[in-house]
Steps between C-alpha positions, in 0.01 A plus 500: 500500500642842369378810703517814316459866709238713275522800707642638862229507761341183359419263230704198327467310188523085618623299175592115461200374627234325260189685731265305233606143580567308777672737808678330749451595868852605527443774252207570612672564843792694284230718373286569809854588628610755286162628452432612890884718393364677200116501522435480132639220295430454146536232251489573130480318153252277690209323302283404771149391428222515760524227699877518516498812609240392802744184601813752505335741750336238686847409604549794687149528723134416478338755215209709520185450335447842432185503636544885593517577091267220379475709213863462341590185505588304162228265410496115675759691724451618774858498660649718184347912508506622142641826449438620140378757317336305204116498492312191681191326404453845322549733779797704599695339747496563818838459586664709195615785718575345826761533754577868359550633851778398766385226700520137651268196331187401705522732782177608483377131634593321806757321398711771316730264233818380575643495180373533108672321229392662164569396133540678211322328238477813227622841535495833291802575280572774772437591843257336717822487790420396853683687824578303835645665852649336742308599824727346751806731394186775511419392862879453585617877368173638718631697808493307831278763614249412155522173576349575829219654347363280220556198731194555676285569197269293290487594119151473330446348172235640267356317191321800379955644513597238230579698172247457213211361767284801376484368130438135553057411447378667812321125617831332480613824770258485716519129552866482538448795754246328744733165471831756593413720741777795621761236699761585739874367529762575654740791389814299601486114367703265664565278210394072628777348355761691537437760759616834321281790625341710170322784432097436378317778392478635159257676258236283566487599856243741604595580841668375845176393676439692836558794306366694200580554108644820538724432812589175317546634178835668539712196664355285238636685238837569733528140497382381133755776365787341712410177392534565139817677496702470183766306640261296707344396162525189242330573160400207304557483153218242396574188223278249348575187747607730792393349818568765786417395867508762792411460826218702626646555860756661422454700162233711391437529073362745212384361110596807326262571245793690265407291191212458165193354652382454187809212482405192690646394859444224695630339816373217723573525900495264753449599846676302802292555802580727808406452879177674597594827683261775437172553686218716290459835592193838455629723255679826622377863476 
């Protein structure tokens, strides 16, 4: 196995392993390994089809049924989300400007995700780039007298925050609204597995609850803007057969939307599943 640095703060390419065939359990120790280091790990020039790609993540940790987005997953699969801007059963798609805002997978729900493994399956000539943080260097480069503070506060996750909600069929909304209802987590995640303390807030966060929008409003922003530092940053250059896997503990992510959505893109995602942690909460003023 050949690890490959993509960037400084975090990211690495993994070549050398067949991920489509038959992975041993020593490389998928090797990999679990180096992947609690960099926090996204990506694997390209795979051809993966749907099933194999289900059986690769399954090695990791038991996978959602995305039962929170029943909406978006890909037909006779409910274990694979598909994100894509081409047209389904004659509709626009729901999904085709998703994740456009910085935030963490599933932590709107209960069990916020541990980690997302998405494929790229076909891609614009240009553009269509994705943008990770690493949120325990964000947590770590906090003052001690920061850390203080957001240690005793609970973030809360808002549906009705994830960009493009507002121009998906207003039925689909409201149902996905009364089965995720504004959930609280921790602002500082200690991470199960390995123990590293990280930073969990992000766009999608409303407010700290106990208090209101406009106290919260200004450390959330504080926070998201330290988070997403330039040089705290790993942009990902998307290929055909690309099969990037962050960890949603400790990263937060943005789908830039700098390409021709008139060109078709398409990705599938599986979603390992998290610990419950959040309890639901009233909206704030």
């Amino acid at each position: 196995m050949e690890v490959v640095p993509l960037a400084h703060a975090l990211g690495v390419e993994i070549r050398g392993i067949d991920i489509a065939g038959e992975v041993d359990d020593a490389d998928v120790a090797a990999i679990k390994e180096v992947w609690r280091q960099a926090h996204v790990i990506v694997f390209r020039g795979v051809d993966l089809t749907p099933d194999q790609h289900i059986a690769f993540s399954r090695r990791f940790r038991d996978l959602d049924d995305h039962a929170a987005t029943p909406h978006d997953t890909l037909d006779g699969y409910p274990e694979l989300l598909e994100i894509t801007n081409i047209p389904k059963n004659g509709e626009p798609s729901q999904t085709r400007n998703t994740g456009r805002n910085w935030h963490s997978d599933y932590s709107y729900t209960n069990c916020p995700a541990a980690a997302s493994m998405l494929y790229c399956v076909t891609k614009p000539p240009v553009g269509g780039d994705t943008m990770f943080c690493n949120m325990v260097r964000a947590y770590d480069d906090l003052s001690d007298k920061m850390k203080g503070i957001v240690a005793d506060l609970q973030s809360v996750f808002d549906f009705s925050l994830v960009s493009g909600v507002g121009k998906r069929d207003p039925e689909k909304i409201k149902e996905l609204l009364e089965i995720n209802p504004p959930i609280a987590h921790p602002c500082v995640r200690e991470h199960d597995e390995s123990g590293v303390k990280a930073l969990y807030v992000s766009e999608r966060a409303s407010h700290f609850d106990g208090m209101t929008r406009e106290e919260s409003a200004p450390l959330i922003e504080y926070l998201c803007a330290h988070a997403t530092r330039p040089e705290n940053v790993y942009r990902h250059q998307w290929r055909v057969g690309d099969l990037v896997c962050w960890d949603n503990r400790t990263t937060m992510h943005l789908a830039l939307g700098d390409f021709d959505e008139n060109q078709p893109r398409r990705m599938l995602r599986t979603t390992l599943r998290g610990e419950p942690s959040g309890y639901v909460v009233p909206p704030a003023a």
